[in-house]
N, C-alpha and C positions, 0 to 999 in steps of 0.2 A: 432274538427271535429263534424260535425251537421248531425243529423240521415238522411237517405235517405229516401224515401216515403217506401221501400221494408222492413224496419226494423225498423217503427211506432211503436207505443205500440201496436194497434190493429193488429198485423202481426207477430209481435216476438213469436218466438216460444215457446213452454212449456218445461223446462229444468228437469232434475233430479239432483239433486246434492248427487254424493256418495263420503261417507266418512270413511271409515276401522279406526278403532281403538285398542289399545291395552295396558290396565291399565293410560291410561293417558286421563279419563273422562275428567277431570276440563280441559284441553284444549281444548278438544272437545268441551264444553260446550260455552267455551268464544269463540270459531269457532261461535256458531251458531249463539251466539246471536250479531256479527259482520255480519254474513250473511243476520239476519234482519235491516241492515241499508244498502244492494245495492239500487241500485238506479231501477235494474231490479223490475219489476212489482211483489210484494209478491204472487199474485193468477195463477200466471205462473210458480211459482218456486214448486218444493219437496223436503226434504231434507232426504235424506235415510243413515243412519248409522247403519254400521254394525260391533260387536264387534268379534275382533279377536284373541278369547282368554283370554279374560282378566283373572289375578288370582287374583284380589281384589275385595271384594264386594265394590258395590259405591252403596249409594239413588239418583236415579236421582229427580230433581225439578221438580213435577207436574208439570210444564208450562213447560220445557223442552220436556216432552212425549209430549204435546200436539200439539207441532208443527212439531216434526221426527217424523220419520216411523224408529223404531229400531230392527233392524235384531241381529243375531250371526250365526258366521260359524263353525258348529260343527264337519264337516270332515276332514279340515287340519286347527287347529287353528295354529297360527302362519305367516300363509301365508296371507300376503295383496289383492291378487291377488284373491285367492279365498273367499274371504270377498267382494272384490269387484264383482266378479260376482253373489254371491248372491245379490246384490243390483241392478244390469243390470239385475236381472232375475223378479223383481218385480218395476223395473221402467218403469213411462206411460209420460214419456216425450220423443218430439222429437229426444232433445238434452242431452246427457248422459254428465254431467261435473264432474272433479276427483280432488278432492286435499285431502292432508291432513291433519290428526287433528291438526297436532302442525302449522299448519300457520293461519295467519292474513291477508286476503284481502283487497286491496284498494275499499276505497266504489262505485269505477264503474268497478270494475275487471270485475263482470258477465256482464255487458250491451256491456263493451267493448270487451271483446271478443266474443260473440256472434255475436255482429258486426263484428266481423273480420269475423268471419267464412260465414257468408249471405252476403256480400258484397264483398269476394274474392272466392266465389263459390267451395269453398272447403269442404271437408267431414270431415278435422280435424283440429284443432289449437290447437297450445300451445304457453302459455302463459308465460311471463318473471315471473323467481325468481328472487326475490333478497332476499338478508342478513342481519340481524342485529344482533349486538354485543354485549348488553346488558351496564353496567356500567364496562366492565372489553373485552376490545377489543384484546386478547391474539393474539398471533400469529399462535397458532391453529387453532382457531376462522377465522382470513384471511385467514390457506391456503384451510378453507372447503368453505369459500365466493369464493375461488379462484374457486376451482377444483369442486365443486359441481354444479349436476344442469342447466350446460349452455345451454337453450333451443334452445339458438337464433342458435348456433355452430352444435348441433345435428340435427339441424331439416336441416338448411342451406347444410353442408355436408353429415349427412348421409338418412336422409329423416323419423327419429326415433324422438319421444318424450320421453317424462314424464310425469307418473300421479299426479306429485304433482302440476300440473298445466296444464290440457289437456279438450280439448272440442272434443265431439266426438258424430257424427249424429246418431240414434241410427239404421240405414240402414247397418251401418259398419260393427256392431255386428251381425244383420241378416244375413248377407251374408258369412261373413267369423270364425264367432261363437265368445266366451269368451276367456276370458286370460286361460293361461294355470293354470290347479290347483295345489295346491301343493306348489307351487314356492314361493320364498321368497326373491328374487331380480331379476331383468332385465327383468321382463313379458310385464311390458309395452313396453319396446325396442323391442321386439320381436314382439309384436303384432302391433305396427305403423309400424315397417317393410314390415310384413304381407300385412298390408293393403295399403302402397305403390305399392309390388307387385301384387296384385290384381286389380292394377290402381285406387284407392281411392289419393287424392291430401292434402298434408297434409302442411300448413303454418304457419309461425310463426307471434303473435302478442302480441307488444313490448308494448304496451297502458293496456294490460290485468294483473294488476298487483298483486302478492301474496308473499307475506314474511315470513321467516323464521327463528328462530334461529340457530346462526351457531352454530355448534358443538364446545365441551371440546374435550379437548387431547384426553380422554381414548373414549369417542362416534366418533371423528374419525377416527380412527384407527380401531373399529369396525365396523364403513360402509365400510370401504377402504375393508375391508376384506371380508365382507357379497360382497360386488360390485367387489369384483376380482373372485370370483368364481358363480357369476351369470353371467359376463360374459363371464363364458368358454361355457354356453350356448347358448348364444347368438352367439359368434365367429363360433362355431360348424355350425348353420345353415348359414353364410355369404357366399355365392359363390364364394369369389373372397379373402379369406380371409387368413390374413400371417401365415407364417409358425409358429408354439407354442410357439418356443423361442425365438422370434425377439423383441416381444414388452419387454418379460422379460427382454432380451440385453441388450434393449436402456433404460429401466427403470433404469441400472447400472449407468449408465453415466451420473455426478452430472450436475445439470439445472446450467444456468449461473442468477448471477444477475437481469443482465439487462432482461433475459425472464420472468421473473417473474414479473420487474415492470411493461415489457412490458404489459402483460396480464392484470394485475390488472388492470392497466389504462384502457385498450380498455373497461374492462366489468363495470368499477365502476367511470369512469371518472375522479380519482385520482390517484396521483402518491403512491406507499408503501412508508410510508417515517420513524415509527416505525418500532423496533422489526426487522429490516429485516435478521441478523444472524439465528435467531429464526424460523424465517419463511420459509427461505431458509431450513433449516435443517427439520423441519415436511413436506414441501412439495417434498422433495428428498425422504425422510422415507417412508412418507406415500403412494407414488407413488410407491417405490420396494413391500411395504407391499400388496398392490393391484396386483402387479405382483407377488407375492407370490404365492397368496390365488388363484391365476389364476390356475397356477401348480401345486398349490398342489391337484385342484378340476383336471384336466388334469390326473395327473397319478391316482387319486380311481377311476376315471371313466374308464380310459382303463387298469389297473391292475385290476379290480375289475368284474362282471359279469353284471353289466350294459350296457356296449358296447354291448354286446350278446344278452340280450334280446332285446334292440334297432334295429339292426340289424335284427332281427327275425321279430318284429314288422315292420319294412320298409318293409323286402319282404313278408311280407303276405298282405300289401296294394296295392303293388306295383304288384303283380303277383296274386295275391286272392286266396291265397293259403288257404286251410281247415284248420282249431286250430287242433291240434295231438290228444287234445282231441274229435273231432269230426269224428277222425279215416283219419285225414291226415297225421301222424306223420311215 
């Protein structure tokens, strides 16, 4: 595909690239210095990173500072989300872009999704993960290439992203504010949500590409579980969304074979043809374990006094009702 007159070098917009990190400098680092081989215009681009927490002291490389703008988030370290909005709070690009430190961009990832985004007149894209496997392709390893990540399926059905691959006009932000603080999985689902309902147009682009390594046994099982009780938050605000124990249910009832090749095929254009025992067995597990983490964040949250201040909070926005401390109580 050949640029259109609308998205010349002289026209393309000025980007921000944010990037959250946390004890894992030396990825970051080889991040950036893969950032300076896109094909996008260097004097258009900014690269803002921002550490989230880190508990290791690192030396960064003089020429490394010279090229980031490098923040830290000192109010909720741990949380990505608010790492990244201190980075939305001091970027002066049109275009707000999100990935993160542990991936490797293809060297027209930024030109091409930009492209996507100015020539499908949209306010957001996101952009394909894919996975690599290193010299030891486990079956672990397949069931996170499997199950992680599928931008094309989130965006197609539900009209949500991910920041480990998202373009985002910085008008979006303006109008409908930052991610939530605090949080530490599904912020981004929530806020592409957000901005579907607010009528912002969000598409996916398949040419914008960023890679990843896939997870070890014991790392997935620990996102399965951080992403099963982020999205009991996310579920919470869905309108139209199923009863609590349905997905758990169906998480019971073991996948067959064949859906599993099936899958793999459609996203990776090959058939599973290793390890499938293996594979089968982490992507059954690791799918109940996700449905765990679901419920078990479901019952602290409503056995617990959070529900209540929530609720207290709704109806004093919803009614504008006085704080008890201002002598409404």
């Amino acid at each position: 595909m050949t640029d259109s007159p609308k998205v010349e070098k002289s026209n393309l917009p000025g980007v921000s690239l944010i990037i959250p990190f946390r004890d894992n400098q030396n990825e970051l680092i080889a991040l950036c210095q893969e950032l300076k081989r896109q094909t996008y215009p260097a004097e258009k681009m900014e690269v803002i990173c921002i550490d989230n927490g880190s508990t290791k002291e690192f030396d960064y490389p003089e020429v490394f500072l010279k090229d980031v703008m490098l923040l830290a988030e000192e109010n909720y370290p741990n949380s990505p989300y608010s790492a990244r909005n201190r980075g939305i709070e001091s970027a002066k690009g049109e275009v707000l872009v999100f990935i993160d430190a542990n991936s490797i961009p293809a060297k027209d990832w930024l030109r091409k999704g930009i492209q996507c985004l100015v020539e499908s007149g949209s306010e957001l894209a996101g952009g394909a993960v894919k996975f690599e496997f290193g010299d030891r392709p486990t079956a672990a390893k397949k069931v996170d290439a499997l199950r992680s990540i599928n931008m094309k399926k989130a965006i197609e059905e539900r009209g949500a992203a991910y920041t480990a691959n998202l373009f985002v006009k910085k008008e979006v932000f303006d109008e409908i504010g930052l991610f939530e603080e605090g949080v530490r999985s599904g912020g981004d689902v929530r806020f592409t949500l957000k901005a579907k309902e607010a009528g912002f147009t969000i598409g996916y682009c398949s040419k914008a590409v960023v890679w990843k390594k896939a997870r070890s046994v014991k790392n997935l099982y620990r996102k399965k579980i951080r992403t099963g009780r982020g999205y009991f938050y996310s579920w919470r605000k869905e309108k139209n969304r199923s009863l609590w124990f349905y997905n758990f249910f169906r998480s019971l009832k073991p996948p067959a074979f064949r859906q599993i090749n099936r899958q793999y095929s459609e996203r990776y254009g090959e058939p599973l043809i290793d390890g499938k025992i293996a594979t089968w067995f982490h992507y059954y597990a690791s799918g109940i374990a996700e449905q765990a983490a679901f419920l078990t964040e479901y019952l602290r949250y409503n056995l617990g006094s959070q529900r209540d201040i929530d609720r207290r909070k709704k109806l004093m926005e919803e009614k504008k009702l006085p704080d008890e401390k201002e002598g409404g109580g």
